[in-house]
mmCIF file as Biopython writes it, N, C-alpha, C and O atoms, coordinates in Angstrom:
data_model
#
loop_
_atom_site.group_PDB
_atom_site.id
_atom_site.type_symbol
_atom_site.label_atom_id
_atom_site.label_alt_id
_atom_site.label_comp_id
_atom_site.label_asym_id
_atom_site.label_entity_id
_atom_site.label_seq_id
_atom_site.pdbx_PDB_ins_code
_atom_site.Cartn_x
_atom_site.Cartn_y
_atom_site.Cartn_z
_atom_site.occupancy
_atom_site.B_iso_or_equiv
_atom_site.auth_seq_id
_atom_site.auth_asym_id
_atom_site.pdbx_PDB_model_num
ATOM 1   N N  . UNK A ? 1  ? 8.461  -34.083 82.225 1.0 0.0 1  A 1 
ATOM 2   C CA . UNK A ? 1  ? 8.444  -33.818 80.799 1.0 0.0 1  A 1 
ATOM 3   C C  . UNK A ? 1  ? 9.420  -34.778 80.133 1.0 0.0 1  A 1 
ATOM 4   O O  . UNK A ? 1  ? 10.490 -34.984 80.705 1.0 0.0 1  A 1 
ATOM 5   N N  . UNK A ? 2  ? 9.136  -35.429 78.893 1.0 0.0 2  A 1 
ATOM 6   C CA . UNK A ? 2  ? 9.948  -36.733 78.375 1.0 0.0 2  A 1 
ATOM 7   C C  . UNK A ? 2  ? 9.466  -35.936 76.655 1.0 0.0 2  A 1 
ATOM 8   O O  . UNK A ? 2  ? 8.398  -35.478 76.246 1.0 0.0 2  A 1 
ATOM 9   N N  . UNK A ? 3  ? 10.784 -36.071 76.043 1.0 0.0 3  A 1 
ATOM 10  C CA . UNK A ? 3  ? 10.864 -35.573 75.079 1.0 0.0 3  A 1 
ATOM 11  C C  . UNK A ? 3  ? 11.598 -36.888 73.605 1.0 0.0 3  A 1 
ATOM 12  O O  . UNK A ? 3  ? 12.624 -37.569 73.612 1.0 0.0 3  A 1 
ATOM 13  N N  . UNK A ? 4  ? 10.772 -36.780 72.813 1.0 0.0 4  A 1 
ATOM 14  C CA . UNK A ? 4  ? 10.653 -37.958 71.679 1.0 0.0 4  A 1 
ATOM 15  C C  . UNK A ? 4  ? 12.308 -38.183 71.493 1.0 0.0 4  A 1 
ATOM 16  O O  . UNK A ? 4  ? 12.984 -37.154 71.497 1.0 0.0 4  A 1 
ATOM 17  N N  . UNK A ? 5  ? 12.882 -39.249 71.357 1.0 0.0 5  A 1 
ATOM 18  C CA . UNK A ? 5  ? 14.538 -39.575 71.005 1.0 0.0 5  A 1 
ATOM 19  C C  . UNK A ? 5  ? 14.538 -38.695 69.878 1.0 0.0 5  A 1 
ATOM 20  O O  . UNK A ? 5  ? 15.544 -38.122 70.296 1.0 0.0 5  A 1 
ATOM 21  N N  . UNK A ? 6  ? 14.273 -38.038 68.732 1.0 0.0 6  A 1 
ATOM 22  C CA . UNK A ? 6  ? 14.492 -37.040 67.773 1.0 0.0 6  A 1 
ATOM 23  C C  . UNK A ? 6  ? 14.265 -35.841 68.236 1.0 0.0 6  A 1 
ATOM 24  O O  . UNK A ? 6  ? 14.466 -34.837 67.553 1.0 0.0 6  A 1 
ATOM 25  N N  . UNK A ? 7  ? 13.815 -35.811 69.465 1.0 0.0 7  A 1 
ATOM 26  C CA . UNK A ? 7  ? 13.465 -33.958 69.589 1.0 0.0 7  A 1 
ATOM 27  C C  . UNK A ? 7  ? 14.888 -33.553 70.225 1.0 0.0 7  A 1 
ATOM 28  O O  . UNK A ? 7  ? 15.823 -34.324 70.439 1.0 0.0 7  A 1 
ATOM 29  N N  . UNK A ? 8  ? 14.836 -32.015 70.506 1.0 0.0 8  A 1 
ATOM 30  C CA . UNK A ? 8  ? 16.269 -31.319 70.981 1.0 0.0 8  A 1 
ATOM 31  C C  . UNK A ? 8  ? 15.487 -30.629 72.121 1.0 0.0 8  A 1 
ATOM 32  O O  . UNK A ? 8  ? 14.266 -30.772 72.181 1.0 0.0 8  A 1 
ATOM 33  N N  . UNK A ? 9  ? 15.989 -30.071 72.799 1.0 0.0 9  A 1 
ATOM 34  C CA . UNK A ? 9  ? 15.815 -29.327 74.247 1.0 0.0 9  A 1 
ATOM 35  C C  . UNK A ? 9  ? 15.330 -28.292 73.827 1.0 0.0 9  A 1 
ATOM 36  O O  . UNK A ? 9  ? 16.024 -27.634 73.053 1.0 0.0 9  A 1 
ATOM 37  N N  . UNK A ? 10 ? 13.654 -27.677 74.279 1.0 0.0 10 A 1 
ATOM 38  C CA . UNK A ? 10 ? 13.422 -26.639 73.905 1.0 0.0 10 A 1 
ATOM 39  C C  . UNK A ? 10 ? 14.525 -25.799 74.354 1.0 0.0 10 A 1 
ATOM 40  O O  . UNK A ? 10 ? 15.640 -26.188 74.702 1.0 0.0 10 A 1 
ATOM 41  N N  . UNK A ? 11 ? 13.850 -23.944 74.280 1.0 0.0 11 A 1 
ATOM 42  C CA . UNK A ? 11 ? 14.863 -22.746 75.150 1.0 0.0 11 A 1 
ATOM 43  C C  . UNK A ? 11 ? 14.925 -23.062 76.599 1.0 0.0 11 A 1 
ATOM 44  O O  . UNK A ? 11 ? 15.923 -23.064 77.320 1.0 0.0 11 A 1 
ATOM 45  N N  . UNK A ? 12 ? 13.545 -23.362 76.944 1.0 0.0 12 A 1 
ATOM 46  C CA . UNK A ? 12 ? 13.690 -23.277 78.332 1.0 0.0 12 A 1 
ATOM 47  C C  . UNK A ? 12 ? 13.936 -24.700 79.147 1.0 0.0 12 A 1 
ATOM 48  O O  . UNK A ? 12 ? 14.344 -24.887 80.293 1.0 0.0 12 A 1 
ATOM 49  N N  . UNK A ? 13 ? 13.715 -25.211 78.579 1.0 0.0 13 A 1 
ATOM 50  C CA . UNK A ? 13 ? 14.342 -26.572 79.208 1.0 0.0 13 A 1 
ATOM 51  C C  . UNK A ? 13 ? 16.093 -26.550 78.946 1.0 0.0 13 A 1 
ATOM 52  O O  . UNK A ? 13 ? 16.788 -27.434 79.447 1.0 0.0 13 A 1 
ATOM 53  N N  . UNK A ? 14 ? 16.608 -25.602 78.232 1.0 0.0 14 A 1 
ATOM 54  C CA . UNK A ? 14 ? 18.113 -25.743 78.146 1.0 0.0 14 A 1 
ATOM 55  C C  . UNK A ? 14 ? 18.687 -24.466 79.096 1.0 0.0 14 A 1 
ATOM 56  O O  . UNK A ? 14 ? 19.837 -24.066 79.276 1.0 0.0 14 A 1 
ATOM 57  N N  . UNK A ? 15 ? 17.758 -24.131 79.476 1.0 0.0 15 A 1 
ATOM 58  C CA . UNK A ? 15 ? 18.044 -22.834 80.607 1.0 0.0 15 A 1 
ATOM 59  C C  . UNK A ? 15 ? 17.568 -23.876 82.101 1.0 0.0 15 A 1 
ATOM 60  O O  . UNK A ? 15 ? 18.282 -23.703 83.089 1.0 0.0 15 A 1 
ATOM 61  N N  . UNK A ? 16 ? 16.691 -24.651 82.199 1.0 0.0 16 A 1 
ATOM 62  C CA . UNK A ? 16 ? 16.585 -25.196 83.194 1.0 0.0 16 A 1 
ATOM 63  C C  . UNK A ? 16 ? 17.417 -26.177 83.658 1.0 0.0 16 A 1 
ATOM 64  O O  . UNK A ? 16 ? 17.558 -26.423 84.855 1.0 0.0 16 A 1 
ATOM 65  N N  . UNK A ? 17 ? 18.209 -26.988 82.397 1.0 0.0 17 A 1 
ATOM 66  C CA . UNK A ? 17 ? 19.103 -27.927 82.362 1.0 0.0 17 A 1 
ATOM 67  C C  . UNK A ? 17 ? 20.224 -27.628 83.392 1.0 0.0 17 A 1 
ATOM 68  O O  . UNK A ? 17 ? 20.646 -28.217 84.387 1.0 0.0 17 A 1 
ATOM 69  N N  . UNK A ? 18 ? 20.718 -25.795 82.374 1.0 0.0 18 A 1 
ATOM 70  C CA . UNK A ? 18 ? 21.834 -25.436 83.188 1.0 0.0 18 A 1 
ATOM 71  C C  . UNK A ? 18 ? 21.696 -25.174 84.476 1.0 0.0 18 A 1 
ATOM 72  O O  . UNK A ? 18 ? 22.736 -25.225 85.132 1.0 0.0 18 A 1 
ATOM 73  N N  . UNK A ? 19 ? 20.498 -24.850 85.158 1.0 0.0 19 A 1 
ATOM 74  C CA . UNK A ? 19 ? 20.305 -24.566 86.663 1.0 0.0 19 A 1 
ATOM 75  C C  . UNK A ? 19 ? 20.300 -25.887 87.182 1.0 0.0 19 A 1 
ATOM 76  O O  . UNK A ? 19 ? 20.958 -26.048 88.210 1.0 0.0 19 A 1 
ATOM 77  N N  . UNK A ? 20 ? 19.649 -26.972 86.657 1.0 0.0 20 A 1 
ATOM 78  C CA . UNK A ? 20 ? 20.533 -28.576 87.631 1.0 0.0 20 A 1 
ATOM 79  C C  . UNK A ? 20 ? 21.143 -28.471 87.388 1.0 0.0 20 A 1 
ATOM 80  O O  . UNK A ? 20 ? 21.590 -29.489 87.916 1.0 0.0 20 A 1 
ATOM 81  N N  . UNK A ? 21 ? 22.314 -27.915 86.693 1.0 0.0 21 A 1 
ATOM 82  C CA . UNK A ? 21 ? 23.968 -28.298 86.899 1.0 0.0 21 A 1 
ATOM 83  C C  . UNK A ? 21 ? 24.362 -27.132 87.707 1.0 0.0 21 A 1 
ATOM 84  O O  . UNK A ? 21 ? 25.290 -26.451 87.271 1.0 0.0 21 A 1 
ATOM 85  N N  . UNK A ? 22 ? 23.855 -26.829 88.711 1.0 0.0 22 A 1 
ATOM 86  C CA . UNK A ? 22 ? 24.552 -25.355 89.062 1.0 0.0 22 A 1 
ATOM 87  C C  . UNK A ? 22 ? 24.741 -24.144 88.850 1.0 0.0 22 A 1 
ATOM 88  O O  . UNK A ? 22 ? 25.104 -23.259 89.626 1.0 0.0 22 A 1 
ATOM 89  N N  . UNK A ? 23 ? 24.339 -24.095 87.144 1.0 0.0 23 A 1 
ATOM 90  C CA . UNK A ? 23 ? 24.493 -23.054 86.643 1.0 0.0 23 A 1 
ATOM 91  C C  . UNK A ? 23 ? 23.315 -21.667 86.732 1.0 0.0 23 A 1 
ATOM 92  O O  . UNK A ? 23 ? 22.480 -21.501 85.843 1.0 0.0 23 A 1 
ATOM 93  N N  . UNK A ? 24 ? 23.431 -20.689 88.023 1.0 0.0 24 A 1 
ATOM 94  C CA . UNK A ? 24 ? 21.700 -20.071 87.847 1.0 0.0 24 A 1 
ATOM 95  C C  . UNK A ? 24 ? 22.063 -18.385 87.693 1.0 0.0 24 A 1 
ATOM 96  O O  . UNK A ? 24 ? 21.170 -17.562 87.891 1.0 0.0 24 A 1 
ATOM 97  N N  . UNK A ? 25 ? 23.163 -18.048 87.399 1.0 0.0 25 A 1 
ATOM 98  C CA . UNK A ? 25 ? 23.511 -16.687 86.977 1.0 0.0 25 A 1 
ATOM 99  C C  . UNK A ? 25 ? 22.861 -16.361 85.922 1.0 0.0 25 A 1 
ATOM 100 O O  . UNK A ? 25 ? 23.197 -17.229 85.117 1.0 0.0 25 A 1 
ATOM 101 N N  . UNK A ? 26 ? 22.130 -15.653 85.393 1.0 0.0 26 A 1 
ATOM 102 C CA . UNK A ? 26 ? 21.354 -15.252 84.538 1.0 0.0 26 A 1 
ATOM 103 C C  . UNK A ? 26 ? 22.474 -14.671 83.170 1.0 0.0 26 A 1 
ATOM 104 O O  . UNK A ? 26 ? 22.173 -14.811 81.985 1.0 0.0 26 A 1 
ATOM 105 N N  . UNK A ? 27 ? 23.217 -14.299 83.444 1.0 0.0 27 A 1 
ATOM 106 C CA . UNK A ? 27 ? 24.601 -13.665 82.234 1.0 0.0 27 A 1 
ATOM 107 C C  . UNK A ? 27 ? 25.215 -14.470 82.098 1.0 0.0 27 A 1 
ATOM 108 O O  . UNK A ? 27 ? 25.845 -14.409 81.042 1.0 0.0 27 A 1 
ATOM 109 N N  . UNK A ? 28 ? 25.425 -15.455 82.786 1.0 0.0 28 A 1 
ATOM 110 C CA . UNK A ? 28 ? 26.099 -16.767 82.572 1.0 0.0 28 A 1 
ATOM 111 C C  . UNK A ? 28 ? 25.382 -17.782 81.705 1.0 0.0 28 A 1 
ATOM 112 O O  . UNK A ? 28 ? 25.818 -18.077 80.592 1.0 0.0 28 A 1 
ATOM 113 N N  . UNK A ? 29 ? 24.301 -18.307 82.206 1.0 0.0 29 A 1 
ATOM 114 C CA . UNK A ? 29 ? 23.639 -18.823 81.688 1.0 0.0 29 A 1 
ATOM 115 C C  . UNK A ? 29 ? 22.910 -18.217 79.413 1.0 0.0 29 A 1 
ATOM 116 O O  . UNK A ? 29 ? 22.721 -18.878 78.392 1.0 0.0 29 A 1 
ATOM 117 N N  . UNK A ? 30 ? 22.799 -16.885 79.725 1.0 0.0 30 A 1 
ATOM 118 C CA . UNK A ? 30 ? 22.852 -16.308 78.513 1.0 0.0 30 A 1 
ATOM 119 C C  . UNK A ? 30 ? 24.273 -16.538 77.438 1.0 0.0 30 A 1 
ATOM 120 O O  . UNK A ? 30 ? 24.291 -16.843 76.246 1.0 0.0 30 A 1 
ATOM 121 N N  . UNK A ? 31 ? 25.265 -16.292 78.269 1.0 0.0 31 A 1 
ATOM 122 C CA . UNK A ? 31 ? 26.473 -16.733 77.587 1.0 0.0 31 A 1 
ATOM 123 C C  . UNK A ? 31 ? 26.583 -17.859 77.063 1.0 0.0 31 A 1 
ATOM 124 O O  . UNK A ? 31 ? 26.827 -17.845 75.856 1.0 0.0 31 A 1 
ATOM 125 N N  . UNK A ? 32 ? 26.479 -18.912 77.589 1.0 0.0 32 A 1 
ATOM 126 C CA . UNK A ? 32 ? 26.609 -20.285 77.119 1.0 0.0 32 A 1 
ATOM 127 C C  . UNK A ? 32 ? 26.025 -20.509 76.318 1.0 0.0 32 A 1 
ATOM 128 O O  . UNK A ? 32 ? 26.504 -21.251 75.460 1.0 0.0 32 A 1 
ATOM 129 N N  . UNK A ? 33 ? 24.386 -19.880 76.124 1.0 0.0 33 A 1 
ATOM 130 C CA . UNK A ? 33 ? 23.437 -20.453 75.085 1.0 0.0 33 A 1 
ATOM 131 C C  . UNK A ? 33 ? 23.069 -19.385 74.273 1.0 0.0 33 A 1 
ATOM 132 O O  . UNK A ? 33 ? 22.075 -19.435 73.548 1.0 0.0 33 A 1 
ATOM 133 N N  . UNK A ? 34 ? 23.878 -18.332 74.356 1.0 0.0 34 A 1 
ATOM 134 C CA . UNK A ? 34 ? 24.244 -17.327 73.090 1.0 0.0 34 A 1 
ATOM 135 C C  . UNK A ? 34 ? 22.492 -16.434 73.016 1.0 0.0 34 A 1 
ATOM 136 O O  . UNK A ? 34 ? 21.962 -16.076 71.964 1.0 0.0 34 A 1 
ATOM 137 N N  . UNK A ? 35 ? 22.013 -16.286 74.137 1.0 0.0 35 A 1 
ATOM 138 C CA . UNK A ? 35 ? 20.770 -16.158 74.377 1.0 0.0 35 A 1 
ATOM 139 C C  . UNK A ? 35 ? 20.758 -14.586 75.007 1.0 0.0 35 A 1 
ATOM 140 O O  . UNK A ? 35 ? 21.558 -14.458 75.933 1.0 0.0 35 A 1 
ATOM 141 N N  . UNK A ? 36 ? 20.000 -13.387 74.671 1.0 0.0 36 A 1 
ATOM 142 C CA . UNK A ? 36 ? 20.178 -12.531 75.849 1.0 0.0 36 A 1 
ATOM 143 C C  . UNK A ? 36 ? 20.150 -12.148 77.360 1.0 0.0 36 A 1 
ATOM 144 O O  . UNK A ? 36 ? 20.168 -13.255 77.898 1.0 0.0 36 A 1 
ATOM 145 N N  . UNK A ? 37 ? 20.124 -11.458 78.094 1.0 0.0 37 A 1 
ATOM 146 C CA . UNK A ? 37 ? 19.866 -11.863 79.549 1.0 0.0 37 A 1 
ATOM 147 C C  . UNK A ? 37 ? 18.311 -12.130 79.465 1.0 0.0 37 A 1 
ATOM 148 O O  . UNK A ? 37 ? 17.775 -13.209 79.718 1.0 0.0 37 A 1 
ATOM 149 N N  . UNK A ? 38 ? 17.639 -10.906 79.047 1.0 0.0 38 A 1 
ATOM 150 C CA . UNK A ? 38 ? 16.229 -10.586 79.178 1.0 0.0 38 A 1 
ATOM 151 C C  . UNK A ? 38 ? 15.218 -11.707 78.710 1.0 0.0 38 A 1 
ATOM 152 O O  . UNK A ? 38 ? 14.061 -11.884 79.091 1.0 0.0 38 A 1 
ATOM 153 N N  . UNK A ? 39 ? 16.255 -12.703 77.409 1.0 0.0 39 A 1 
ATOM 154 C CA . UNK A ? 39 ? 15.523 -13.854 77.233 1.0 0.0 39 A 1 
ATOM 155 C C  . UNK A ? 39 ? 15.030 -15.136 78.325 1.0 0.0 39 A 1 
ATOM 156 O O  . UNK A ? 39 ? 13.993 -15.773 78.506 1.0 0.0 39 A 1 
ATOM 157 N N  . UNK A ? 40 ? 16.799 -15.100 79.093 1.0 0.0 40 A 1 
ATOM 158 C CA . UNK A ? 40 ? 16.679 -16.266 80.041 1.0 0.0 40 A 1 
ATOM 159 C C  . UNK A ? 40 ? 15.807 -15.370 80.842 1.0 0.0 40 A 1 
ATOM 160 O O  . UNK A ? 40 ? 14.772 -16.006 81.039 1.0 0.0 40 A 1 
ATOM 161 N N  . UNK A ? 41 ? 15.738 -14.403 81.304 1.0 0.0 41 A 1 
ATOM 162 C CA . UNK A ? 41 ? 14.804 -13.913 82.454 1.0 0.0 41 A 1 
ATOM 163 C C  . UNK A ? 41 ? 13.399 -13.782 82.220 1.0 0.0 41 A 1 
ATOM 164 O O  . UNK A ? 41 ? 12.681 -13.588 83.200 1.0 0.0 41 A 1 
ATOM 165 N N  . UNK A ? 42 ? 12.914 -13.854 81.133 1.0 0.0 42 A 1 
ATOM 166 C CA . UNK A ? 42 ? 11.645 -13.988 80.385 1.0 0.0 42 A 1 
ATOM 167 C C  . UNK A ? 42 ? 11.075 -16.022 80.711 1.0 0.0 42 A 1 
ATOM 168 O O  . UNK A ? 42 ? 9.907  -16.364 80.898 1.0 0.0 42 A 1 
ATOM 169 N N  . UNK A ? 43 ? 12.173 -16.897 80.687 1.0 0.0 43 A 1 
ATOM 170 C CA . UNK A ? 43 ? 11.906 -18.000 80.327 1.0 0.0 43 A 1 
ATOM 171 C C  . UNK A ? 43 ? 11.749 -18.107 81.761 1.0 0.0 43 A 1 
ATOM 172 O O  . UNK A ? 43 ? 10.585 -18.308 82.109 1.0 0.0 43 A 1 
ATOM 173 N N  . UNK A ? 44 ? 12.765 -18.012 82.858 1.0 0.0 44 A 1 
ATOM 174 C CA . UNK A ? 44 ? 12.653 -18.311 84.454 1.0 0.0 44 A 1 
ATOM 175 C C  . UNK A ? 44 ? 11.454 -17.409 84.985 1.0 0.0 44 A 1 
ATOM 176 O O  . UNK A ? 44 ? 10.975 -17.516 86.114 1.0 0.0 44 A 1 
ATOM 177 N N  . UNK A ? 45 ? 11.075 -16.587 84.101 1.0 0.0 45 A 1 
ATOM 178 C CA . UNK A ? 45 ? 10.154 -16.005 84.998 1.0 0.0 45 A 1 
ATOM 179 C C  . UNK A ? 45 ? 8.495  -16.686 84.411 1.0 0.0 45 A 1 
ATOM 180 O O  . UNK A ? 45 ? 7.562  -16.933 85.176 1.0 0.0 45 A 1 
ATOM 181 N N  . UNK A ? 46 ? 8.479  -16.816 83.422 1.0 0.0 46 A 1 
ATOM 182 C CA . UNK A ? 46 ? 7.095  -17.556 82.773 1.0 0.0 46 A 1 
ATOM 183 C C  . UNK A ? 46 ? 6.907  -18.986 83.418 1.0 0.0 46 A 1 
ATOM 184 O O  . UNK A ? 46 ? 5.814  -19.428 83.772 1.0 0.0 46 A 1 
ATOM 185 N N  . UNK A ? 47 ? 8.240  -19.723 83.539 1.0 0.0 47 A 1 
ATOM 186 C CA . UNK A ? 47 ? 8.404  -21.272 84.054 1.0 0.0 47 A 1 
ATOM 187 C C  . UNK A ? 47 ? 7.263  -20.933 85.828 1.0 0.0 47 A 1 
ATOM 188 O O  . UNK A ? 47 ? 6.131  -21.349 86.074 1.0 0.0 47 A 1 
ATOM 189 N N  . UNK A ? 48 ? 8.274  -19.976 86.787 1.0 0.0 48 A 1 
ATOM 190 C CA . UNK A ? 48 ? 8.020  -19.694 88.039 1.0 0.0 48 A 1 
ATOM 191 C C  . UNK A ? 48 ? 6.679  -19.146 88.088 1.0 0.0 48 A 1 
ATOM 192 O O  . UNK A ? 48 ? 6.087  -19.107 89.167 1.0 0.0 48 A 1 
ATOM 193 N N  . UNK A ? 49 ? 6.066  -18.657 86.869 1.0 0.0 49 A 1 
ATOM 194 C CA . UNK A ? 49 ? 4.501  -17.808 87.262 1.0 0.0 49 A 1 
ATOM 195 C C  . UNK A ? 49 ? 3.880  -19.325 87.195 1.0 0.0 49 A 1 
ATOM 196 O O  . UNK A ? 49 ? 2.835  -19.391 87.843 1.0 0.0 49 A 1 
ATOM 197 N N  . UNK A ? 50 ? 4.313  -20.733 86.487 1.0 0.0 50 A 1 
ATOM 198 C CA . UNK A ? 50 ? 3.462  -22.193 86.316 1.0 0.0 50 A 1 
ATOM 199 C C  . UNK A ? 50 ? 3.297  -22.686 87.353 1.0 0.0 50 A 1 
ATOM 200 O O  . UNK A ? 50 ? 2.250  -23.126 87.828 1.0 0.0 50 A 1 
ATOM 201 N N  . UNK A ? 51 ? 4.704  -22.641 87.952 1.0 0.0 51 A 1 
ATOM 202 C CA . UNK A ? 51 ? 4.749  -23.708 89.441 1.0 0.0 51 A 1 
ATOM 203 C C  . UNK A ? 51 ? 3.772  -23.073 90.492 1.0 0.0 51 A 1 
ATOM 204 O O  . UNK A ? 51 ? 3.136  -22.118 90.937 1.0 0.0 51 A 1 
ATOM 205 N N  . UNK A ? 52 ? 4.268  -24.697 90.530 1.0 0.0 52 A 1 
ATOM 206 C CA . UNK A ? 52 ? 2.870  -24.810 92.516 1.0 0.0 52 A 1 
ATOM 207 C C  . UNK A ? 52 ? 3.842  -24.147 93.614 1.0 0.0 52 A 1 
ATOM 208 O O  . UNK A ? 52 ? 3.503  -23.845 94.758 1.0 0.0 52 A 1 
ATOM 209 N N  . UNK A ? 53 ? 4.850  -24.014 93.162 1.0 0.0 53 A 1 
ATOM 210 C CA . UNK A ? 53 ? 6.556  -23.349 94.406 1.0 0.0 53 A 1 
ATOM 211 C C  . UNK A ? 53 ? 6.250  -22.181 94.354 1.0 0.0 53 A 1 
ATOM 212 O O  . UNK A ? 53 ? 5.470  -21.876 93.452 1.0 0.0 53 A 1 
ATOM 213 N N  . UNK A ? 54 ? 6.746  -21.068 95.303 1.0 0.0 54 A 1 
ATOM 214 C CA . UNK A ? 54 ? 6.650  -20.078 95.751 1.0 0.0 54 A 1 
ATOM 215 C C  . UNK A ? 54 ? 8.469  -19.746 94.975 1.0 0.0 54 A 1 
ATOM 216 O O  . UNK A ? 54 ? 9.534  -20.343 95.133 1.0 0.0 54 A 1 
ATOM 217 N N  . UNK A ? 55 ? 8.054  -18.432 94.079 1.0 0.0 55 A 1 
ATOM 218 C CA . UNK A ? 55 ? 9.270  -17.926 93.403 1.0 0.0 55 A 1 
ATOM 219 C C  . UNK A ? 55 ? 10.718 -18.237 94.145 1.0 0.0 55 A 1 
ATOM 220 O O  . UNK A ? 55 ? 11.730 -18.815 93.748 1.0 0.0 55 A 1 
ATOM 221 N N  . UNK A ? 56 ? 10.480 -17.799 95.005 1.0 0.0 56 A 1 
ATOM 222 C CA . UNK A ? 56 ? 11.311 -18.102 95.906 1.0 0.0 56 A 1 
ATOM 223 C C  . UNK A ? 56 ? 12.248 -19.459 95.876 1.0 0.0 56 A 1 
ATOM 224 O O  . UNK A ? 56 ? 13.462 -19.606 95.739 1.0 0.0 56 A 1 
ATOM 225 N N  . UNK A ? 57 ? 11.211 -20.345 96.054 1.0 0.0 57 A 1 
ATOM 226 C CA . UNK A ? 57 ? 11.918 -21.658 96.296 1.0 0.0 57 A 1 
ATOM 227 C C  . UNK A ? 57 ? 12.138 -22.323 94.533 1.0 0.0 57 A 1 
ATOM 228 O O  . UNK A ? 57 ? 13.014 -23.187 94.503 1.0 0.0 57 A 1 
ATOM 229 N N  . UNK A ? 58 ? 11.810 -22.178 93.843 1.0 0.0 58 A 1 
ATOM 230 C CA . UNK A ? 58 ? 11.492 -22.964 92.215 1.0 0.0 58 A 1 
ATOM 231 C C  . UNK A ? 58 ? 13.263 -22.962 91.855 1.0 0.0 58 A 1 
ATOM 232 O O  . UNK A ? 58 ? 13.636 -24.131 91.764 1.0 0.0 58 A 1 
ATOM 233 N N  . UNK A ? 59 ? 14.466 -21.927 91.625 1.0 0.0 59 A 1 
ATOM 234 C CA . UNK A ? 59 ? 15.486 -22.388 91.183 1.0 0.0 59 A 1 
ATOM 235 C C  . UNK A ? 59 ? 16.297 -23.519 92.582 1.0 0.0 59 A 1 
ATOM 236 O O  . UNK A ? 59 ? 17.483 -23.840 92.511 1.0 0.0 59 A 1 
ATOM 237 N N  . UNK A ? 60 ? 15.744 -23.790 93.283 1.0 0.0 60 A 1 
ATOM 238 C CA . UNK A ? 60 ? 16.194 -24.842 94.701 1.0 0.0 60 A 1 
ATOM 239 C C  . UNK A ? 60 ? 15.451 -26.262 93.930 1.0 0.0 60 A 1 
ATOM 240 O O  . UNK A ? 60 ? 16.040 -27.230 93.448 1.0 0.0 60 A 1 
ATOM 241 N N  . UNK A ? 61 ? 14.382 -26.079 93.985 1.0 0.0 61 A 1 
ATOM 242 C CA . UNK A ? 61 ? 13.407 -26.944 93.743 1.0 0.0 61 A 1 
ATOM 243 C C  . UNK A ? 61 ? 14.158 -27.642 92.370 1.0 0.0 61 A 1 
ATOM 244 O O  . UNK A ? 61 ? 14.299 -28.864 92.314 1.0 0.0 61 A 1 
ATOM 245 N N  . UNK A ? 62 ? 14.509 -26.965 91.543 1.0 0.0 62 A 1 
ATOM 246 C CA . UNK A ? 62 ? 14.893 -27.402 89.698 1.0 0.0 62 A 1 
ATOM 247 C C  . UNK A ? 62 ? 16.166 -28.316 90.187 1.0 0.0 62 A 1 
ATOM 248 O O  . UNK A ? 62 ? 16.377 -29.512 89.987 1.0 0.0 62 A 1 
ATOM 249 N N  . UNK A ? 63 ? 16.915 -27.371 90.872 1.0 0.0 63 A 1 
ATOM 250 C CA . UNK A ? 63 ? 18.540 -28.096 91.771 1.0 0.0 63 A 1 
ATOM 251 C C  . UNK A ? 63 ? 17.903 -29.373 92.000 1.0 0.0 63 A 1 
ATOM 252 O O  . UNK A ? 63 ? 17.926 -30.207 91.095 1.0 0.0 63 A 1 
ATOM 253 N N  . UNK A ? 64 ? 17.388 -29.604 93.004 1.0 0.0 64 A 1 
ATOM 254 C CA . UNK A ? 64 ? 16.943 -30.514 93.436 1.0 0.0 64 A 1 
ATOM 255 C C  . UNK A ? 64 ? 16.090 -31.917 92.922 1.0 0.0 64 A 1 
ATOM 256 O O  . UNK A ? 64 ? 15.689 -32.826 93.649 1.0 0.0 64 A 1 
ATOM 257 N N  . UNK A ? 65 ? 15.956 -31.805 91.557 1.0 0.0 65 A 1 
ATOM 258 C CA . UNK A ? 65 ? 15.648 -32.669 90.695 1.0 0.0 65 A 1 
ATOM 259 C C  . UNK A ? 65 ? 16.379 -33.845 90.547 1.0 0.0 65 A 1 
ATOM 260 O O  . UNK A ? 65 ? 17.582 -33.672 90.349 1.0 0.0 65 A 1 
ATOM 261 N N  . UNK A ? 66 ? 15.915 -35.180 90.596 1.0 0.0 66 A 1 
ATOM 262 C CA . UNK A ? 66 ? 16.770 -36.233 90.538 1.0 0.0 66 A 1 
ATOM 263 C C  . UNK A ? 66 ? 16.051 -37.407 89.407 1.0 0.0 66 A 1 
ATOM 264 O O  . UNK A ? 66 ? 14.953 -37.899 89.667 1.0 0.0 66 A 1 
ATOM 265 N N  . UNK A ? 67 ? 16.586 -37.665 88.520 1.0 0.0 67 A 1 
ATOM 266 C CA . UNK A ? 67 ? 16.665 -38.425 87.441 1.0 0.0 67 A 1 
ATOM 267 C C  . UNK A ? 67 ? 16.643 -39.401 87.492 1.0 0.0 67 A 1 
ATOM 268 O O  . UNK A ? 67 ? 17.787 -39.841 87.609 1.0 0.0 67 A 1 
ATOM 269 N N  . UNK A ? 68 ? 15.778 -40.281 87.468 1.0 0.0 68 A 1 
ATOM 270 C CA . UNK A ? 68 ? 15.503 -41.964 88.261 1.0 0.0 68 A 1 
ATOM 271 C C  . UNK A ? 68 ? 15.447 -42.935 86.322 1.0 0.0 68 A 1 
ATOM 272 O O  . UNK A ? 68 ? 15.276 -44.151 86.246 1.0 0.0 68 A 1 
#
């Protein structure tokens, strides 16, 4: 996903952001982006019903993203 030099990070791409940086606590992650829990858990869970990954593996998989 490549987003126009004027656009901003949707919700869930700024919830996915924080999980490549380490960040995958769900209250944590709400904290930072002033978001409720139930929101970020709404966004990780709609993202994980898309993927070809098994729930399981998808917040490993996001980690594991490398930026070329």
């Amino acid at each position: 996903m490549q987003l126009a030099d004027d656009h901003l990070l949707n919700a869930e791409l700024r919830i996915f952001a924080l999980i490549r940086l380490g960040i995958d606590d769900n209250e944590r992650i709400s904290k930072i982006l002033s978001y409720t829990i139930s929101t970020v858990y709404t966004y990780k869970a709609r993202a994980k019903k898309r993927s070809i990954y098994p729930s399981e593996e998808f917040e490993q998989r996001v980690q594991a993203i490398r930026v070329t």
